[in-house]
C-alpha positions as CSV (number, residue, x, y, z in Angstrom):
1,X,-6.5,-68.5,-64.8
2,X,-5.3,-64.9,-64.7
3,X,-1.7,-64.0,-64.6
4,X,0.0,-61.8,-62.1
5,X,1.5,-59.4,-64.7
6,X,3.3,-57.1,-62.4
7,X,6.0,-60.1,-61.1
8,X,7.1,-60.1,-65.1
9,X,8.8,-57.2,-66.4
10,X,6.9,-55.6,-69.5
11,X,9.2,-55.3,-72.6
12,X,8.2,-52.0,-73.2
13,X,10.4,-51.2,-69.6
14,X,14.2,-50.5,-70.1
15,X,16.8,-50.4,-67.7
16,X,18.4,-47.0,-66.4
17,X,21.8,-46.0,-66.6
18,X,23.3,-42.9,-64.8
19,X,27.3,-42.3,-65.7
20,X,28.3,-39.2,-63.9
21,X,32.2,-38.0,-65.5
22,X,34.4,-35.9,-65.1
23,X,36.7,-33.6,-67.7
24,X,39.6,-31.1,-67.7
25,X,39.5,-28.1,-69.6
26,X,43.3,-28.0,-70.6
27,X,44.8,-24.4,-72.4
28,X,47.9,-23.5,-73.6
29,X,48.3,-20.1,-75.0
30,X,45.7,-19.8,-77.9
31,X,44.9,-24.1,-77.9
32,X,42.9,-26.4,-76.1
33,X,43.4,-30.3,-75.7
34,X,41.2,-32.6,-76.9
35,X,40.9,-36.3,-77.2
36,X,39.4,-37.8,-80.2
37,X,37.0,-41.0,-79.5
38,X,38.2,-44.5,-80.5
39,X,36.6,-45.6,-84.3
40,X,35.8,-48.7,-81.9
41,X,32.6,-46.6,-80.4
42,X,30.0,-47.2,-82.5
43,X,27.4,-44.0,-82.2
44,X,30.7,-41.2,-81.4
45,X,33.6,-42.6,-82.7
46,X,35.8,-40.4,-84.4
47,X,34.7,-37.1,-82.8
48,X,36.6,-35.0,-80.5
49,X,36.2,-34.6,-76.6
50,X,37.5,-33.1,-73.6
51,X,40.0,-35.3,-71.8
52,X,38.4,-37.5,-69.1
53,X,35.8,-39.8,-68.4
54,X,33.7,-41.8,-65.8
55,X,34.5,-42.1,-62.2
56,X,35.1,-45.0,-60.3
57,X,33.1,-46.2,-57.2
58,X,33.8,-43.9,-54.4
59,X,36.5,-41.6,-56.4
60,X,36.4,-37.8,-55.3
61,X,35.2,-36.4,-59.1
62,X,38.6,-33.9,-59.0
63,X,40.9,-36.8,-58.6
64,X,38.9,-38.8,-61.5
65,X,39.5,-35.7,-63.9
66,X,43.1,-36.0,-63.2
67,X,43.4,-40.1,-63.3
68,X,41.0,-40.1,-66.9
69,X,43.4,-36.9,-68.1
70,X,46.7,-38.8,-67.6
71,X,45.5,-42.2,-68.9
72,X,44.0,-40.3,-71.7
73,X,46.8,-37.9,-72.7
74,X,49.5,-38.9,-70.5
75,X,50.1,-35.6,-68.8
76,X,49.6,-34.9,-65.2
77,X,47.3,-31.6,-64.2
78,X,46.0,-29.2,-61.8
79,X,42.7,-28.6,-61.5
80,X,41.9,-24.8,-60.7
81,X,38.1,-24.8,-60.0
82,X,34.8,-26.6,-61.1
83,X,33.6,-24.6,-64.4
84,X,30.3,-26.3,-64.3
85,X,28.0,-29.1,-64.5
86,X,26.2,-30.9,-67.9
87,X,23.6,-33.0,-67.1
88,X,21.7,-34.7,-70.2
89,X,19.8,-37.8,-71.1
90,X,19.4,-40.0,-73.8
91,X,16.3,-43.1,-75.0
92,X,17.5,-45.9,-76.7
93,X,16.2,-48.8,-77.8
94,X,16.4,-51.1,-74.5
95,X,18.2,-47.9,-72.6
96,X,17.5,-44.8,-71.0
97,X,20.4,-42.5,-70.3
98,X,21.9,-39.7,-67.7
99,X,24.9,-38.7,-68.2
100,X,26.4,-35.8,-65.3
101,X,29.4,-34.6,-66.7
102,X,31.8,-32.3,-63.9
103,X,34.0,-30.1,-66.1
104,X,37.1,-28.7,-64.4
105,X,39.4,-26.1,-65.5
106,X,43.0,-27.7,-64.8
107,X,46.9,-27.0,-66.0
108,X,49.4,-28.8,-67.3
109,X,52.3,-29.7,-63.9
110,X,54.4,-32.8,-66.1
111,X,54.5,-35.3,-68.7
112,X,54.5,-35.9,-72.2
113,X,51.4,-35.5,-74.4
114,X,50.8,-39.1,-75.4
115,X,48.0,-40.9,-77.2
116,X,45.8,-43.8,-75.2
117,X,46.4,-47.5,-76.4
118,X,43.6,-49.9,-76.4
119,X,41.4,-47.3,-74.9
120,X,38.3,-45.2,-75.7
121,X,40.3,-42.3,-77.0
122,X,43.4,-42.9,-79.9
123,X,44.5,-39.7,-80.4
124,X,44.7,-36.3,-78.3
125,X,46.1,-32.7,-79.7
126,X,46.4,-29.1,-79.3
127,X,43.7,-27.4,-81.6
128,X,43.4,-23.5,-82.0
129,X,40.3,-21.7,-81.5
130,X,39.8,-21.4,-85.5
131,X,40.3,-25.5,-85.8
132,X,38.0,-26.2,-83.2
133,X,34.8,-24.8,-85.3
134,X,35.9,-27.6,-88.2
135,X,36.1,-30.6,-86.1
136,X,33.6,-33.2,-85.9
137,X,32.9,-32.9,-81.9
138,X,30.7,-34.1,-79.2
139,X,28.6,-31.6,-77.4
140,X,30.3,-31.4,-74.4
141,X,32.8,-29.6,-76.0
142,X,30.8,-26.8,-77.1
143,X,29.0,-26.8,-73.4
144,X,32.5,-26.8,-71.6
145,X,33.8,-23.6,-74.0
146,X,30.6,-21.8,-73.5
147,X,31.1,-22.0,-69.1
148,X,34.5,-21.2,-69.3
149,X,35.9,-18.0,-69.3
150,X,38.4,-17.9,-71.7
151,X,38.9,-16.8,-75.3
152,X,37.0,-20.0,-76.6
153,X,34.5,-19.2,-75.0
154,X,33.4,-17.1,-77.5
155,X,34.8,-18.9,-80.5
């Protein structure tokens, strides 16, 4: 007569997602590198980013940074140290969200700056520290800058 509610899931309940990252901070002289999201992204396309991205299963975060930079940008780094950790979280719809984001500070060793084909960036350039307060950007951006100690940090 009575229904065992607990062995069906409510549709108030949402699944939950944790994607932990991992980005370069990349300088040259008085510019930083930064990606610019894919139009195809709905919510952030468009907007500017840090090169790098989610790890893969079992991949040491350092050596994810460097994998995401080069497919992103096409150049090869050095990572110097871990700046810092971003942790945040997002509710959506039939979502909730936790993103980790590892942000490294890394240099430039080889390649050619070159933009990402079929991927979730289009476009990567050097910006100046005056450019970067006029570009439509994603927070992590602004978090990165603010840990690092450089002269964008204060920008």
């Amino acid at each position: 007569m009575f229904s065992d509610l607990r062995s069906t899931p409510m549709e108030s309940e949402k699944s939950r997602i944790v994607r932990i990252s991992a980005y370069g901070v990349i300088l040259r002289e008085r510019e930083i590198l930064l990606c610019r999201l894919s139009p195809a992204l709905k919510r952030y396309g468009g907007m500017w980013t840090l090169p790098g991205g989610g790890l893969d299963f079992g991949e040491h975060p350092e050596a994810g940074m460097v994998r995401e930079v080069r497919e992103e940008t096409g150049l090869t780094v050095h990572s110097a140290n871990l700046i810092g950790v971003h942790s945040f979280t997002r509710d959506f719809a039939r979502e909730s969200f936790q993103g980790i984001q590892l942000i490294y500070d890394a240099a430039v060793v080889d390649g050619t700056l070159t933009h990402e084909v079929n991927g979730t960036t289009d476009m990567c350039k050097w910006h100046s520290v005056e450019e970067i307060t006029n570009l439509e950007r994603v927070e992590l951006v602004d978090v990165a800058l603010s840990m690092s100690s450089n002269e964008f940090s204060n920008y």
